[in-house]
C-alpha positions in Angstrom: 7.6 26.4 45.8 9.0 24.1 43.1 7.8 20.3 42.9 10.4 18.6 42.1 11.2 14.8 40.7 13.8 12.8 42.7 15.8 10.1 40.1 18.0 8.1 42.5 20.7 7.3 39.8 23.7 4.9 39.9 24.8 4.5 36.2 23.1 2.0 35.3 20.8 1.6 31.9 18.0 1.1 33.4 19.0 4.5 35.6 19.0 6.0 32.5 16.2 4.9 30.8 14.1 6.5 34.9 16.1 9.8 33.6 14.7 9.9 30.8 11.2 8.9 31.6 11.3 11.7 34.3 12.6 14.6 31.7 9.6 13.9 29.5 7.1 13.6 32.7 9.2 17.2 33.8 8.6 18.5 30.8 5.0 18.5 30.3 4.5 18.9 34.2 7.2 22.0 34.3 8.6 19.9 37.5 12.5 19.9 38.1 14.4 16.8 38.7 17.0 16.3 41.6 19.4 13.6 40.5 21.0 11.9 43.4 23.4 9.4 43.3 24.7 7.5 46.9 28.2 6.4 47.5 29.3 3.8 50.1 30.6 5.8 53.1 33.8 3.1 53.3 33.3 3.5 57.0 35.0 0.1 58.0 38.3 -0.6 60.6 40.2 -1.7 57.0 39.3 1.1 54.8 39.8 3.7 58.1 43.2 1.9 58.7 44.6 2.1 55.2 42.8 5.3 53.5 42.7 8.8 54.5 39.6 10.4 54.7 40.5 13.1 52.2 41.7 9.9 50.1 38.0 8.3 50.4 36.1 11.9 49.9 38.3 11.8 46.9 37.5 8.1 45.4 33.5 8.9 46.4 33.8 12.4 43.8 35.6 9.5 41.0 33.0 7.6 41.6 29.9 10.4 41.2 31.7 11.3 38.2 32.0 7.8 36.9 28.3 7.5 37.7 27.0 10.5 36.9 29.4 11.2 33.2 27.0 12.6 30.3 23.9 13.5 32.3 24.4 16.8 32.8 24.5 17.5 29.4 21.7 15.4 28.8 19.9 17.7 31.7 21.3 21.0 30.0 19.7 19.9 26.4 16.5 19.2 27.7 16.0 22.1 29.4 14.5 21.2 32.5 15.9 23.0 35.9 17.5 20.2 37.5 20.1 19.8 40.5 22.7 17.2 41.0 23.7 15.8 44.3 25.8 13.0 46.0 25.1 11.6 48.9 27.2 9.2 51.3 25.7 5.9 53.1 22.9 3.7 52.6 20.8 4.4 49.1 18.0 3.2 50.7 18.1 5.3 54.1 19.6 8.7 52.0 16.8 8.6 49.3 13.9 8.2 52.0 15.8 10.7 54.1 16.1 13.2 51.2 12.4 12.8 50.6 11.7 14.0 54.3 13.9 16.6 54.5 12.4 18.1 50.9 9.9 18.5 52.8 10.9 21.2 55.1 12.2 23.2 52.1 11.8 25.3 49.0 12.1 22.1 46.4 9.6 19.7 47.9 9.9 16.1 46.0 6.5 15.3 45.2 7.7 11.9 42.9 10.4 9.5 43.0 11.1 7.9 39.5 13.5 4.8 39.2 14.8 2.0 37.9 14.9 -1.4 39.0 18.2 -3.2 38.5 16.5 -6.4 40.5 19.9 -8.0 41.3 18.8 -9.2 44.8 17.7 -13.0 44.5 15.0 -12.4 46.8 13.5 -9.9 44.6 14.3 -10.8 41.3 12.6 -10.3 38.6 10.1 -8.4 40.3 12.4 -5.5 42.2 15.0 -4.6 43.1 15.7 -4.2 47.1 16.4 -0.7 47.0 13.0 -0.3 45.1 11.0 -2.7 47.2 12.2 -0.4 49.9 11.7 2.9 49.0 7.9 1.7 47.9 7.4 1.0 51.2 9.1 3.1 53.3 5.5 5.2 51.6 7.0 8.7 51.7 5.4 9.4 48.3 4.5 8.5 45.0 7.4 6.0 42.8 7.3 4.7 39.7 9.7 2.2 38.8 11.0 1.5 35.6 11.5 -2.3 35.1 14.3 -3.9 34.2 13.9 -5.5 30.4 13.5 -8.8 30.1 16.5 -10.5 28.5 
């Protein structure tokens, strides 16, 4: 059974900078890293209405790509087994959800490492609301990489 490091990514620096903090953890821990980055599902009456859902599927992949452009071959240099995924909905409720279900499985996620873009008013400065979540929806160890001070 593989243990395995879950970086929620969105393409953000502070994304990048929990990438990179998990490679060099997965390196001396011989972990692999499953990088997942969530897409809104565009589930509403307008976007239905207008937009095909072979048109949305479509602009979710341009999206992942636009997200995710350069880390594989950051992944592929450090040679660390890793998997990329995208995921549809709610980051909060697909990262929690990906966590359980790991669980069931061959590549159990024993760590979640992020970043915290802290956007939410509420929680700035401190965390971000997807963070704040996942910490306590307690379905294992996080470490959050803060947000620089600017």
């Amino acid at each position: 059974m593989a243990k395995t490091i879950l970086v929620p990514f969105d393409g953000s620096s502070n994304a990048n900078k929990a990438l990179d903090w998990a490679i060099s953890l997965a390196k001396v821990s011989g972990f692999k890293i499953l990088l997942l980055n969530v897409q809104p599902s565009f589930r509403t009456v307008h976007a239905k209405t207008f937009f095909s859902k072979s048109d949305l599927e479509e602009y979710q992949q341009q999206l992942f790509k636009e997200a995710t452009e350069g880390v594989e071959d950051k992944l592929k240099t450090s040679g660390i087994p890793y998997n990329l995924k995208l995921d549809i909905g709610d980051p909060k409720e697909r990262i929690v959800e990906e966590v359980r279900n790991s669980a069931k499985g061959e590549d159990r996620i024993e760590l979640i490492v992020m970043g915290s873009r802290g956007t939410n008013p509420v929680f700035s400065g401190v965390l971000g609301s997807v963070s704040y979540a996942i910490i306590n929806a307690g379905v294992c160890p996080v470490t959050i990489i803060p947000q620089e001070k600017k």
